[in-house]
KELUMSE-92730 format. One record per atom (N, C-alpha, C): y negated, z, x. Coordinates in steps of 0.2 Angstrom, whole numbers, plus 2048, in hexadecimal, padded with zeros to 3 digits. Layout:
N
YZX;...
***
This chain:
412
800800802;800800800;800800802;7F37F9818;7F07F781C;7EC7FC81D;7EE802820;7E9805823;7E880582A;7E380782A;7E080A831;7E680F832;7E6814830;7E981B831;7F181882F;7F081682B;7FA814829;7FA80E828;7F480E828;7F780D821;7F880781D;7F7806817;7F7802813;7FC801810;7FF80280A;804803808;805801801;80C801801;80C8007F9;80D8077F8;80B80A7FE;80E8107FB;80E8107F4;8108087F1;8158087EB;8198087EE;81E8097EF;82180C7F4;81E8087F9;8198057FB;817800800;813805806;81380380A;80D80480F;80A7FF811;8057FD812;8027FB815;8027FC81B;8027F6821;7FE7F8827;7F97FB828;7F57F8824;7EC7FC823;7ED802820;7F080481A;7EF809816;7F480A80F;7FC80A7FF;7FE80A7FC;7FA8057FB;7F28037FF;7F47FB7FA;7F17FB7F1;7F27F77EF;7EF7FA7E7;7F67F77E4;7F97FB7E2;7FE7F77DF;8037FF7D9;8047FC7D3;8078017CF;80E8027D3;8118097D3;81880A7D9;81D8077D4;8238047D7;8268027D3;82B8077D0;82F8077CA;83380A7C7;83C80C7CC;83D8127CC;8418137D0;84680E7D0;8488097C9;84E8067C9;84B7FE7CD;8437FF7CC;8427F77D2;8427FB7D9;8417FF7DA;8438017E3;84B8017E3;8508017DF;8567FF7E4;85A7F77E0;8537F57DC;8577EE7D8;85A7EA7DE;85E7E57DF;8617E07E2;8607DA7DF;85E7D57E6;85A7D27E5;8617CD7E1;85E7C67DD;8617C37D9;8657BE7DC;8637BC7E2;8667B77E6;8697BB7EB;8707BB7ED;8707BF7F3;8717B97FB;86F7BA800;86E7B5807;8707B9809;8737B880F;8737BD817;86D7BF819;86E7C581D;8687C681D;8637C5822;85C7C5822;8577BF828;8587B8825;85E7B6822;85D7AD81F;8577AC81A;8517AC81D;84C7AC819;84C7A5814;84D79F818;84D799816;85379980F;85879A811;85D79C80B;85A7A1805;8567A4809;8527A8802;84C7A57FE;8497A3802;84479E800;8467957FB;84C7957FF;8517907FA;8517937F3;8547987F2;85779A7EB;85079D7E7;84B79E7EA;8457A17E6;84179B7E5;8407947E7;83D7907E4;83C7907DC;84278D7DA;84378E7D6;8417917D2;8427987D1;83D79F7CC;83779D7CE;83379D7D4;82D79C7D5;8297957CF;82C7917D0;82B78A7CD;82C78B7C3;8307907C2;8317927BD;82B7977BA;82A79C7BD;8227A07BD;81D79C7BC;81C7967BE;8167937BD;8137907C4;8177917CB;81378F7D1;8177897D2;8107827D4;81277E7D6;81777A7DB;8187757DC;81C7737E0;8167747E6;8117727E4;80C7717EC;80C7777F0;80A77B7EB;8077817EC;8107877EF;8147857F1;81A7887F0;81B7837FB;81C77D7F7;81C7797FE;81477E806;80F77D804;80A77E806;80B78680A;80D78B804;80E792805;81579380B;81A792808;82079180A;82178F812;81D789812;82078381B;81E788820;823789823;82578F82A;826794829;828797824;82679F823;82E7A0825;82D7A782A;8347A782D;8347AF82D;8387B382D;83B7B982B;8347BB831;8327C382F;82F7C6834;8317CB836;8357CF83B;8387D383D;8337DA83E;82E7D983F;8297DF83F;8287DF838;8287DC834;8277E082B;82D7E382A;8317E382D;8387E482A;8397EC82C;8357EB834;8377F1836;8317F8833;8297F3832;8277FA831;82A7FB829;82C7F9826;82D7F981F;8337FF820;837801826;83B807823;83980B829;83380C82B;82E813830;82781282B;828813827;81E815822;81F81C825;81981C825;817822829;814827825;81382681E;81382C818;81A82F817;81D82D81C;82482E816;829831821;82682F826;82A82F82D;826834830;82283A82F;81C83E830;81B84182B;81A847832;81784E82C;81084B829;810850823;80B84E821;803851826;80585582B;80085A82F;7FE854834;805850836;80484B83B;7FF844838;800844832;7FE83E82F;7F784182D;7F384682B;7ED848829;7EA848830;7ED84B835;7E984C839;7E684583B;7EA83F83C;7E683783E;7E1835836;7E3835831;7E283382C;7DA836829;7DB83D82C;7D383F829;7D1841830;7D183C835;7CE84183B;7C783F83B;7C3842841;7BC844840;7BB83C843;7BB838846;7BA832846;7B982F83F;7BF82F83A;7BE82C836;7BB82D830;7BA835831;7B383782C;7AE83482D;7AB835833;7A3833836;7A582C834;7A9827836;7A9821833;7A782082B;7AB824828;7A9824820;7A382681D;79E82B823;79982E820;794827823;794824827;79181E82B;792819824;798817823;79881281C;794814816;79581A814;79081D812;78A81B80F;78881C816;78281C817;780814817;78280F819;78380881A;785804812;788806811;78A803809;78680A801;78480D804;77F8117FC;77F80C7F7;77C8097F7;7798057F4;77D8017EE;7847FF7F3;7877FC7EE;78C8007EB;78F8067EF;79580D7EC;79080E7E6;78980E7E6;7878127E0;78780F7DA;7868087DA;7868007D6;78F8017D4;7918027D7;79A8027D5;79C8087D4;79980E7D4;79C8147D1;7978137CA;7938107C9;78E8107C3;7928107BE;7988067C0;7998027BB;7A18067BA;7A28087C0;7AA80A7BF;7AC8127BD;7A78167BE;7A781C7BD;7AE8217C4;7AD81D7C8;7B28207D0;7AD8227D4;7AF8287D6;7AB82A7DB;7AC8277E0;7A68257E6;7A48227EC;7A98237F1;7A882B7F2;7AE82D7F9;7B482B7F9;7B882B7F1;7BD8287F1;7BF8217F3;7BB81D7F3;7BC8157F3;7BB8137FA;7B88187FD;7B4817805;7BB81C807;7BE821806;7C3824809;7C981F807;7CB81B802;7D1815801;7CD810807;7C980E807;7C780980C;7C880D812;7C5813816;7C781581A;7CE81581E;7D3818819;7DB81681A;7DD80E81A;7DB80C817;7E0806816;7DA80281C;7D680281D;7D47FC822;7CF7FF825;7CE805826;7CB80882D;7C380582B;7C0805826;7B9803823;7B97FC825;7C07F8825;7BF7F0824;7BF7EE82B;7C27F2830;7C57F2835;7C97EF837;7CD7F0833;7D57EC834;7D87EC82D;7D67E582A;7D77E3826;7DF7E1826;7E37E082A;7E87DE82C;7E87D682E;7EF7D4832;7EF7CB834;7F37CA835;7FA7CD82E;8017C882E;7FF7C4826;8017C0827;8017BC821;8047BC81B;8037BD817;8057C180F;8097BE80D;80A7B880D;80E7B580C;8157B580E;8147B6815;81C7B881B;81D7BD81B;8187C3819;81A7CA819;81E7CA812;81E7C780C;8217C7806;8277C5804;8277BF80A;82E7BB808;8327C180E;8317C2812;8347C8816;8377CD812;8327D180E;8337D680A;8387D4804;8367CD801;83B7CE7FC;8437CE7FF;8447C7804;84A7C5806;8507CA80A;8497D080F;84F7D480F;84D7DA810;8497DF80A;84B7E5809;84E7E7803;8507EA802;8527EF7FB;84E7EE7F4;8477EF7F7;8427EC7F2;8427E57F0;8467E17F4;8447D97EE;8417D87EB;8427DA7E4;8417D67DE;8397DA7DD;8367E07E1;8307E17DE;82C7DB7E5;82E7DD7EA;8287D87EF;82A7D17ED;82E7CE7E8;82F7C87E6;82B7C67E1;8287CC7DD;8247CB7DA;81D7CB7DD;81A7CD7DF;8167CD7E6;8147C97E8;81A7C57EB;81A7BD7EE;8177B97E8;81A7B87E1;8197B47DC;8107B47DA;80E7BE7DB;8077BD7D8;8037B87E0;8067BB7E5;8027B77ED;8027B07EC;8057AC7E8;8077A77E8;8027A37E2;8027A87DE;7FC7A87DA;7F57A67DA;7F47AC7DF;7EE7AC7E2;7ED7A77E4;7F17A47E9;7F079D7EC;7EE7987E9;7F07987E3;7F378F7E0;7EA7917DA;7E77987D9;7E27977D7;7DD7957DC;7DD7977E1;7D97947E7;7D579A7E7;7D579F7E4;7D47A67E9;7D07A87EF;7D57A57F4;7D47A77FB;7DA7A07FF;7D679F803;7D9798807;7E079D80A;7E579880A;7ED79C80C;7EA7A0814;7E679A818;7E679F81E;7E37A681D;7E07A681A;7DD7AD81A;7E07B1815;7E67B0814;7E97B580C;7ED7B8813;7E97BE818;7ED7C281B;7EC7CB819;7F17CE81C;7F07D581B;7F57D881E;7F77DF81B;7FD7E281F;8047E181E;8087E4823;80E7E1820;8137E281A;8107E4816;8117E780F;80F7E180B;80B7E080C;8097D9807;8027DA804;7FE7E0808;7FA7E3804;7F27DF808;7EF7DF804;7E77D9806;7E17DB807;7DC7DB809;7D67DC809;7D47E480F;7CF7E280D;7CA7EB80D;7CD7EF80B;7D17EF806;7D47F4802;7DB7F5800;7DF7F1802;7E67EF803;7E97F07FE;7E47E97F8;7E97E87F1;7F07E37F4;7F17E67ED;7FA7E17F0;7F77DB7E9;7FD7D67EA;7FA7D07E6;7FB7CE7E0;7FF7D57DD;7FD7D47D6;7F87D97D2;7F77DE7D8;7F07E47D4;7EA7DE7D6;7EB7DA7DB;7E57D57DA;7E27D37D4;7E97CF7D4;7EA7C97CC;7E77CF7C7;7E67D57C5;7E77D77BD;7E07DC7BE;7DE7DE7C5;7D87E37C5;7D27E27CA;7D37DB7CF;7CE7DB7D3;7C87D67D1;7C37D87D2;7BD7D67CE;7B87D37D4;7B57CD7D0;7AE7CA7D3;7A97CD7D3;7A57D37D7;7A37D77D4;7987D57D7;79C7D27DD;7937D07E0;7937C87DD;7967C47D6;7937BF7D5;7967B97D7;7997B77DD;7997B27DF;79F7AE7DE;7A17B17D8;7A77AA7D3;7AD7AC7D8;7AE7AF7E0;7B67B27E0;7B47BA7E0;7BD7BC7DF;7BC7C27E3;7C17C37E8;7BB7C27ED;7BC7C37F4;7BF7CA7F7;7C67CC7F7;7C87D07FA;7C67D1802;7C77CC804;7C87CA80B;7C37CA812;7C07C7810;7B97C6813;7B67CD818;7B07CD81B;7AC7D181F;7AA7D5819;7A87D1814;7A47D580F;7A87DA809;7A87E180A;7AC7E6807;7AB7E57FF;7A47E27FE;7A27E27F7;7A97E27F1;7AC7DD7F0;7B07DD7EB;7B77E07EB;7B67E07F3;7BE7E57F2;7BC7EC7F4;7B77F07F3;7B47F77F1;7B47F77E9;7B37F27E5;7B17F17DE;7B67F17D9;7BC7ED7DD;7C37ED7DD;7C67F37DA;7C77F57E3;7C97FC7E2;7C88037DA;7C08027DA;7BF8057D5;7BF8037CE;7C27FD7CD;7C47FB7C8;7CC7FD7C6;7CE7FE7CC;7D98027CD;7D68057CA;7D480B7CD;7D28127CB;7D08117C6;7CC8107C3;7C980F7BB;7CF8107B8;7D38097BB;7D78067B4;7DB80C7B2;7DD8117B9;7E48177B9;7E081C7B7;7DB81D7B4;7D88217B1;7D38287B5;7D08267BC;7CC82A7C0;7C782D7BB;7C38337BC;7C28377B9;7BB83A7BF;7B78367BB;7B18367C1;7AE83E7C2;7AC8417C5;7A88497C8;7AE84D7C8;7B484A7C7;7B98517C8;7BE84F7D0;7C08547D0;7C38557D9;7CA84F7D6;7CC8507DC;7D584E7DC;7DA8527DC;7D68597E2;7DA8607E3;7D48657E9;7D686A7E8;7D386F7EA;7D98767EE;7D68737F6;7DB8777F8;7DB87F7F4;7E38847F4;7E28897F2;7E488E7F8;7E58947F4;7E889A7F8;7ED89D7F3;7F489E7F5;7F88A27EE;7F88A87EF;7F88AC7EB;7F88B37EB;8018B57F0;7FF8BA7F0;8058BE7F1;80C8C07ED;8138BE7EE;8168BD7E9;8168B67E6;8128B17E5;8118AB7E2;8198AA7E0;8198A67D7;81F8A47D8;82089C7DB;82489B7E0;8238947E2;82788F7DB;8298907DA;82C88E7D5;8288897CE;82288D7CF;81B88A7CA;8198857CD;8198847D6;81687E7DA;81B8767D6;8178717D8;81A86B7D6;8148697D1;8158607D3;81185C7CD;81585D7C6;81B8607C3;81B85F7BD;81A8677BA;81786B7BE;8148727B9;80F8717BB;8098737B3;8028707B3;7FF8787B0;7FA8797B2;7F787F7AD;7F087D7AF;7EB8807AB;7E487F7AC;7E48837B2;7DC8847B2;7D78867B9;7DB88D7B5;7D88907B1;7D78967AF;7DD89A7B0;7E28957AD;7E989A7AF;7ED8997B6;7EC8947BB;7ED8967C1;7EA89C7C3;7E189C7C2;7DE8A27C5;7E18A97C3;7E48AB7BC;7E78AF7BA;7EC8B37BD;7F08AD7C0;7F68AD7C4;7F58B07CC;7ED8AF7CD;7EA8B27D3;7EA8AD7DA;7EB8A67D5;7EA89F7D9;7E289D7DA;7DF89F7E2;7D989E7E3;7D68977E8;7D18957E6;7CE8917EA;7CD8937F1;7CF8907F7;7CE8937FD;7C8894800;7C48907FD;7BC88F800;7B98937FC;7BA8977F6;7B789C7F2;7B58987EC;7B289C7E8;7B08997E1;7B88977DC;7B58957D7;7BB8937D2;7BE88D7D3;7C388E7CD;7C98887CE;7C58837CB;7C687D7CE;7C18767C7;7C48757C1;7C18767BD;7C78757B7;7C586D7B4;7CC86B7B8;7CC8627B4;7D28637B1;7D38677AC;7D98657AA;7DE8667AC;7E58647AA;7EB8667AC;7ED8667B5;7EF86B7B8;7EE86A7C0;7F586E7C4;7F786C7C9;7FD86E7CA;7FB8737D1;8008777D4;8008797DA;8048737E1;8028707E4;80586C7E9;80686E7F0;80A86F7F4;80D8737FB;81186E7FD;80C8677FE;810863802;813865809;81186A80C;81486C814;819873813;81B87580B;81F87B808;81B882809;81D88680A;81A88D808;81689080E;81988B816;81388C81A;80D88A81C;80D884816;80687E819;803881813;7FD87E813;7F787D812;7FB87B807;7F787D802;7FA87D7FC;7F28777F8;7F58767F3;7EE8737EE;7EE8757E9;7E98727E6;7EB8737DD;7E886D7DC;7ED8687DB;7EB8627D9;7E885E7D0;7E385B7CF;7E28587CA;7E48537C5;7E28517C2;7E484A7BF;7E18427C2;7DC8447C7;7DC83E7CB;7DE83E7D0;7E48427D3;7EA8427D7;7EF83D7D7;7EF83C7D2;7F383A7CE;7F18317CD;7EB8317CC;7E782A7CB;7E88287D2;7E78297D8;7E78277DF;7F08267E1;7F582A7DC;7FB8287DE;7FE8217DC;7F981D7D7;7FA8197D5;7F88147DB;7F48157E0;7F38107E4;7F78117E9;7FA8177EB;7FF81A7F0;8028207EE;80981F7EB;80C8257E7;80C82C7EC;80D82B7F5;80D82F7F9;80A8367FA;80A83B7F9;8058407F7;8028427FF;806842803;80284080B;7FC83B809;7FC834806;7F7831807;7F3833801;7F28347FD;7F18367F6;7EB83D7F9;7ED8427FD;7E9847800;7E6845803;7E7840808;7E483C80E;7DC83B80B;7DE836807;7D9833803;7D58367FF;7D683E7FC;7D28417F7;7CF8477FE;7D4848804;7CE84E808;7C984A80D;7CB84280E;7C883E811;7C183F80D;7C183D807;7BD83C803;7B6842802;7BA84B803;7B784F803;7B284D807;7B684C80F;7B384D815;7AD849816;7AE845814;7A983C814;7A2842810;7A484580B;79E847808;79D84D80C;79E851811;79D856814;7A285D812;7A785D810;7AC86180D;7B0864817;7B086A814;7B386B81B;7BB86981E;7BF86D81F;7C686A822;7CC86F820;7D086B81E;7D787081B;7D887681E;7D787C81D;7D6882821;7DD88781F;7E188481C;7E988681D;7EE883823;7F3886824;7F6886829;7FA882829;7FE87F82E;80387982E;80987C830;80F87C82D;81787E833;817879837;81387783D;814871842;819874846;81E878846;82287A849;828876846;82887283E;82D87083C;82D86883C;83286283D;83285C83D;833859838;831852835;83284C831;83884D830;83E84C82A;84384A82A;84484382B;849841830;84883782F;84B838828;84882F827;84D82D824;85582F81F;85982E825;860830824;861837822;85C83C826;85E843821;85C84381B;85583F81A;853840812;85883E80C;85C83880F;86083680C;86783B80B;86883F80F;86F84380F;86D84980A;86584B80C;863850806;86384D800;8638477FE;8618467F8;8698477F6;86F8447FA;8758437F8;87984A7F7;87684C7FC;8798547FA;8768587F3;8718587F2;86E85D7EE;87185A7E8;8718537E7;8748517DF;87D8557E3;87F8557E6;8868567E6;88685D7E5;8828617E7;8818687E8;87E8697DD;87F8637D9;87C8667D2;8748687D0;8708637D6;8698667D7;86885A7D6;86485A7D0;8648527D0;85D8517D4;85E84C7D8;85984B7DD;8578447D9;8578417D5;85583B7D4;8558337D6;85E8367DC;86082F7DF;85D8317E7;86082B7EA;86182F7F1;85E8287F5;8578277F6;8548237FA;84E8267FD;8508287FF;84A82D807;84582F803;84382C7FF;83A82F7FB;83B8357F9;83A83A7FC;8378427F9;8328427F5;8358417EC;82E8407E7;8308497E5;82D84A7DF;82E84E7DA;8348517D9;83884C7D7;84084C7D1;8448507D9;84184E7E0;84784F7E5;8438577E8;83D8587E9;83985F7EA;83C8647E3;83C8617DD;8408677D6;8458667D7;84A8637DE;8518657DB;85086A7E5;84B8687E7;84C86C7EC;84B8747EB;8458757E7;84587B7E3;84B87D7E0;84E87C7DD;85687C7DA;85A87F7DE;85B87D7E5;86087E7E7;85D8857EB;8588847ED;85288A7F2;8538907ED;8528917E7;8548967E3;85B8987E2;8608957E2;8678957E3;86989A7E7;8658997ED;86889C7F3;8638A17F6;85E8A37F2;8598A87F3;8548A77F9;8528A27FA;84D8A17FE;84789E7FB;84189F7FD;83B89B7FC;83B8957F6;83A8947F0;83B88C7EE;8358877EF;8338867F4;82D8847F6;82D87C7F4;8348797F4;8358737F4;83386E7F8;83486F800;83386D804;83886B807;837865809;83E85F80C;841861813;842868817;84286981D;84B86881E;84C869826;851867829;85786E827;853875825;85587B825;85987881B;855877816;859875812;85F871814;85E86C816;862866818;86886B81A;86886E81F;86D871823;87087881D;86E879819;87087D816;87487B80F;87487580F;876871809;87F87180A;883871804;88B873807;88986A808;
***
């Protein structure tokens, strides 16, 4: 979903090299669908064979298909960063500390200052707060720094033909394709990260097709270009569409009382301001909880890191990156840029990323251990933190729901 810092990601499940990308995350049954054709795998051309077809059926040209298509050859670096996303291979203490570091604040408060003029024109019409769109821009493309320069097209056919996800970057490909055959953006410049994801802001190409806007005038809209104008515009038209909630936070770090039940933690328990604070759940910088409505406790690093109380435009930024590493990134980024000070909870740096392969073992155990983890594909969402909880209570320790090596190894 093309960043600077990661990023770019679909963290639909996508990353971006710049930064999730704008793209709706796909439904768990399209992260493990198989693709319709099966090739060997790297036969890109055999893939590209049997997808003509569908594409010609969709609506894309014969020109526009020949035009897109001629060379395009498996890319072995898309393949590889596609299973090291760095939201997901990293702590999240590793991943904040590049992601909001003080370079790229001062950077933010510079754009700032540099674009006012127009963040205020696009928060008018869209009702998205400024730091927001400038903290999305920040990650995915380093304030249009590194827009990315593998070509969208080869990153796609790469993605559909030989990862697990197929049939969503197949879709992808179909809208990029799209793009093209309206005349958009000339093929050579329809680049971005290896994800598929484009611009300033690392839409993917079918959040282009359905939400990105002409917004300076000039009959396109120019993702691409030096000038940020319409994909800042863009952007805050996602947000709009997922329903951003202009003057209220995302989250506010907290402090839990003593005794806390960790149990309460997690995005699916919601209580207002007033009944967390009841609970003796405090803001860490003082003053009261925000009351935007329903809000959860969040302990992305578990009972030793730093905790939130997350809100409902938490939630609106996971739609651009479901990741809650990138999701925080982008809501303490955004603090920062405005002068907010810095996460002032602690991190267990003493403990490591699960790879891959163990996240996967955890998920297979805990469903075997009677704890439903939601399927076993390395994302540590919700369903797999509640069943971690599950099992943390079982055996009388902390339920913090943190994916550590200490569960893993404790699992029969």
């Amino acid at each position: 979903m093309g960043r600077g810092v990661a990023l770019g990601l679909v963290l639909g499940w996508l990353l971006s090299g710049g930064g999730p990308v704008l793209a709706e995350p796909p439904t768990r049954q399209a992260l493990h669908a198989r693709q319709e054709i099966s090739v060997p795998e790297g036969d890109v051309q055999a893939w590209i064979a049997a997808f003509r077809p569908r594409a010609l059926e969709a609506g894309i040209s014969q020109a526009t298909l020949d035009a897109a298509l001629s060379g395009v050859a498996l890319r072995p670096d898309v393949v590889e960063k596609d299973r090291n996303q760095t939201e997901f291979t990293r702590t999240i203490w590793d991943y904040l500390d590049k992601a909001v570091s003080d370079d790229r604040v001062a950077a933010g408060q510079k754009a700032l200052k540099k674009h006012g003029a127009l963040l205020r024109r696009i928060e008018a019409k869209y009702d998205v707060d400024r730091q927001i769109l400038l903290a999305i821009w920040g990650l995915e493309s380093s304030y249009g720094v590194v827009r990315g320069d593998v070509p969208t097209v080869a990153a796609l056919v790469t993605l559909a033909s030989s990862t697990r996800r197929g049939a969503y970057f197949e879709r992808e490909l179909l809208a990029a394709l799209r793009i093209l055959q309206e005349g958009d953006v000339a093929p050579a410049a329809m680049q971005g990260s290896w994800a598929g994801a484009m611009g300033h802001t690392q839409f993917m190409p079918s959040s282009y097709l359905s939400l990105a806007v002409d917004f300076d005038g000039d009959g396109r809209r120019d993702i691409w270009s030096e000038d940020p104008t319409d994909a800042l515009a863009s952007t805050a038209a996602f947000l709009a569409r997922w329903g951003w909630r202009k003057g209220e936070p995302w989250g506010v770090e907290i402090t839990l009382p003593e005794g806390f039940d960790y149990r309460l933690a997690g995005e699916k328990i919601h209580h207002s301001a007033a009944e967390w604070q009841a609970m003796g759940v405090a803001r860490t910088t003082g003053g009261a909880l925000p009351d935007c409505g329903p809000a959860s406790v969040l302990l992305p690093g578990g009972a030793r890191g730093a905790a939130f109380l997350i809100c409902p435009n938490f939630h609106v930024i996971e739609h651009y990156n479901p990741a809650d590493a990138y999701v925080i990134a982008v809501g303490h980024l955004g603090d920062r840029i405005l002068g907010g000070g810095p996460i002032l909870g602690q991190w267990p740096r003493d403990l490591r990323a699960l790879t891959l392969d163990e996240r996967i073992a955890l998920q297979h155990r805990l469903t075997l251990a009677g704890f439903d983890a939601g399927g076993a594909d390395g994302r540590i969402g919700p369903l797999t933190q509640s069943a971690i909880r599950g099992f943390q209570t079982s055996i009388g320790v902390v339920p913090d729901g943190y994916a550590s090596l200490d569960v893993l190894n404790r699992l029969p």
